[in-house]
LUMMILO-288262 format. One line per 8 residues: number of its first residue (from 1); their letters; for each residue y, z, x of C-alpha. Coordinates in steps of 0.5 Angstrom, whole numbers. Layout:
! residues N
NUM> A> Y Z X ~ ...
This chain:
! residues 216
1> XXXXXXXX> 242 151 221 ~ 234 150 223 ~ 228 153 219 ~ 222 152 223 ~ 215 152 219 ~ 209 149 219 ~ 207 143 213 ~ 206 148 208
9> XXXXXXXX> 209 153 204 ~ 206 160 207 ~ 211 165 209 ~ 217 161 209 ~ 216 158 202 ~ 221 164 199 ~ 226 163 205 ~ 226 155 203
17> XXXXXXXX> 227 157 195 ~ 233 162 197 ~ 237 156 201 ~ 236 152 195 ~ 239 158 191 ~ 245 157 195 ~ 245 149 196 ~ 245 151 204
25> XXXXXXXX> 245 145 209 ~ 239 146 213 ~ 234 142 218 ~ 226 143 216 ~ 223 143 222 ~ 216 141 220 ~ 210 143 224 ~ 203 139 223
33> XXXXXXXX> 197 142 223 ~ 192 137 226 ~ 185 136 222 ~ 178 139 223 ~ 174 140 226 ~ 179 142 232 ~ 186 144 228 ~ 190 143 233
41> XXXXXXXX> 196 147 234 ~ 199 143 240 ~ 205 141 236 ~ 207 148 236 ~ 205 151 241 ~ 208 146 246 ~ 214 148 245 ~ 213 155 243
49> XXXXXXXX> 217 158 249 ~ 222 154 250 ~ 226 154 245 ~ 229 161 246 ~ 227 165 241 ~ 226 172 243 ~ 219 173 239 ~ 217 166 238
57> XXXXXXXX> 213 165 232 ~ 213 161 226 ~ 218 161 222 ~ 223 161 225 ~ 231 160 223 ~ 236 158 228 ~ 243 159 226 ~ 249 158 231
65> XXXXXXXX> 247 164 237 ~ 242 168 231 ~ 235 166 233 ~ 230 169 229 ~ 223 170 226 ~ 219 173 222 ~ 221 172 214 ~ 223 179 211
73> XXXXXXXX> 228 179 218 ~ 230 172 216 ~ 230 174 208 ~ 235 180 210 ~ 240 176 214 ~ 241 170 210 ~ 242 174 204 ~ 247 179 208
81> XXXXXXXX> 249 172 210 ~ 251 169 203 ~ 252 175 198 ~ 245 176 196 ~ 243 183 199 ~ 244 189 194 ~ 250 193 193 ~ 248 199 193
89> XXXXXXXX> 245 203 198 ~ 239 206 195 ~ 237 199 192 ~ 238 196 199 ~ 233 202 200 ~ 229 200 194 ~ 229 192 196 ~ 227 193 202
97> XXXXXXXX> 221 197 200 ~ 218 191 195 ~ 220 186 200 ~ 214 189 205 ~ 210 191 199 ~ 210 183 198 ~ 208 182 205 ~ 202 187 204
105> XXXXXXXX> 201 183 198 ~ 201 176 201 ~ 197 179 207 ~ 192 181 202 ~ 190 174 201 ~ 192 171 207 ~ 185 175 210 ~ 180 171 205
113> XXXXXXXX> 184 164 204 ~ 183 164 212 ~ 176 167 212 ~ 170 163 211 ~ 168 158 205 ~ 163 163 203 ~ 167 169 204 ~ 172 167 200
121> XXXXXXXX> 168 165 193 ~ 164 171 195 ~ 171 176 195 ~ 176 171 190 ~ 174 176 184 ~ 175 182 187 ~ 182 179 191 ~ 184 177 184
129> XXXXXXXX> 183 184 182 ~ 188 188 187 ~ 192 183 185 ~ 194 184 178 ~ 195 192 180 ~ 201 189 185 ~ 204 184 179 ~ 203 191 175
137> XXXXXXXX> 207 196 180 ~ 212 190 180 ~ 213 190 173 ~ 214 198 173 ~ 219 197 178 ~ 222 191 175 ~ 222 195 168 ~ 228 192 163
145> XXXXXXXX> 232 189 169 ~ 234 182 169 ~ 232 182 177 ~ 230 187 181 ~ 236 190 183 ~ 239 190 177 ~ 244 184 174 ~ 245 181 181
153> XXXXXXXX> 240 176 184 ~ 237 179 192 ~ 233 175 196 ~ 227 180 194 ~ 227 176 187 ~ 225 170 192 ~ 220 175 197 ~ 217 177 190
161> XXXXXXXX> 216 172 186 ~ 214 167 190 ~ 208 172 193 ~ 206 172 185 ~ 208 164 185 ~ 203 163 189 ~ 197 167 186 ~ 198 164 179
169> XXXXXXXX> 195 158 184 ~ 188 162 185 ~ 188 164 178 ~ 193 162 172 ~ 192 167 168 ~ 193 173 174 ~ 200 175 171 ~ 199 179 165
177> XXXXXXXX> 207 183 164 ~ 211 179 160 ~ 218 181 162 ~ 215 179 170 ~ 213 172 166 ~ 220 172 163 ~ 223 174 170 ~ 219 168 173
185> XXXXXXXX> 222 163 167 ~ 230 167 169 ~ 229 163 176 ~ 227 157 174 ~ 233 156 170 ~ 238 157 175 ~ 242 151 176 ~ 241 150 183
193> XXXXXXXX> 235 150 184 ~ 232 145 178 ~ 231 140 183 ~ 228 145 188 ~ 222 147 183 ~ 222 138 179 ~ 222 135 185 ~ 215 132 187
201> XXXXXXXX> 216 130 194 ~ 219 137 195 ~ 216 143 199 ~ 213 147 193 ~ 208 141 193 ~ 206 142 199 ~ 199 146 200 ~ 200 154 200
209> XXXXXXXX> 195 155 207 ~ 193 151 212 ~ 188 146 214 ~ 184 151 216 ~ 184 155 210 ~ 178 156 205 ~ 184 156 200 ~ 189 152 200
């Protein structure tokens, strides 16, 4: 198994936590952006195409015959693939929703980080705000739950809490529900992924954006 990416943690950070949950064996295809003022993309783009993938993008997994991009697609088949996906059809139904409100919310940020360095100080304040009404909404979903589907870890857990990770990066006071906080805490406690969130060479210390980004 294959996941492609660029040298950051971007979209693909909740996939990489999810592999670690479940000691998977992957390959970590990296991608490097070249330096300013070009950034060259070469690397990447070179072998877009030519490596069969029916939408070709970054991420991308590539798992026996399934070649797959973009990350709620990867996030549904690895947790289909290992256990993860929820039981119940309305909560499948439900995860689903908060996996592309996580995109949403992700996305959100993504416009100012990759804006110019004076629209990003310009509108961080304001970022910051609509970000903490999504933490809210979360937490009123999440409500008295051990994860969002229940008893039970999804892949939405991993979706979720790495696009709320990532802002408390912006701002570390941005997290203002305690049972998001202790939600967050419950999955750093789990054994298998100690060495993913202790280890300092690991992809959680790579930059959250790229090298073009205002915000990285």
């Amino acid at each position: 198994m294959k996941l492609g990416y660029w040298t950051i943690r971007g979209l693909a950070e909740p996939i990489r936590a999810l592999l670690a949950y479940v000691e998977a064996d992957y390959e970590e295809v990296t991608y490097d952006c070249g330096d300013a003022p070009d950034f060259d993309r070469s690397c990447w783009m070179d072998v877009k195409f030519t490596l069969g993938l029916e939408f070709p993008n970054l991420p991308y997994l590539m798992d026996g015959d399934v070649k797959l991009t973009q990350t709620v697609a990867i996030m549904h088949y690895l947790s289909n693939k290992y256990g993860l996906a929820p039981k119940e059809f309305s909560a499948h139904a439900h995860c689903d929703m908060l996996d592309h409100v996580a995109i949403d919310m992700t996305n959100m940020g993504v416009r100012l980080f990759y804006s110019s360095k004076e629209a990003f100080e310009a509108g961080k304040d304001g970022l910051v705000t609509n970000v903490k009404a999504f933490i809210k909404q979360f937490s009123t979903s999440l409500g008295s739950k051990t994860y969002f589907a229940g008893d039970d870890i999804t892949g939405t857990d991993f979706l979720v809490f790495e696009t709320i990770d990532k802002y408390t990066v912006l701002e570390p006071t941005i997290i203002e529900h305690d049972n998001i906080k202790d939600w967050m805490k419950r999955i750093r406690d789990l054994p298998t992924l100690q060495k993913y969130f202790s280890d300092p060479s690991g992809t959680r210390s790579w930059p959250l954006n790229n090298k073009m980004a205002a915000f990285k």
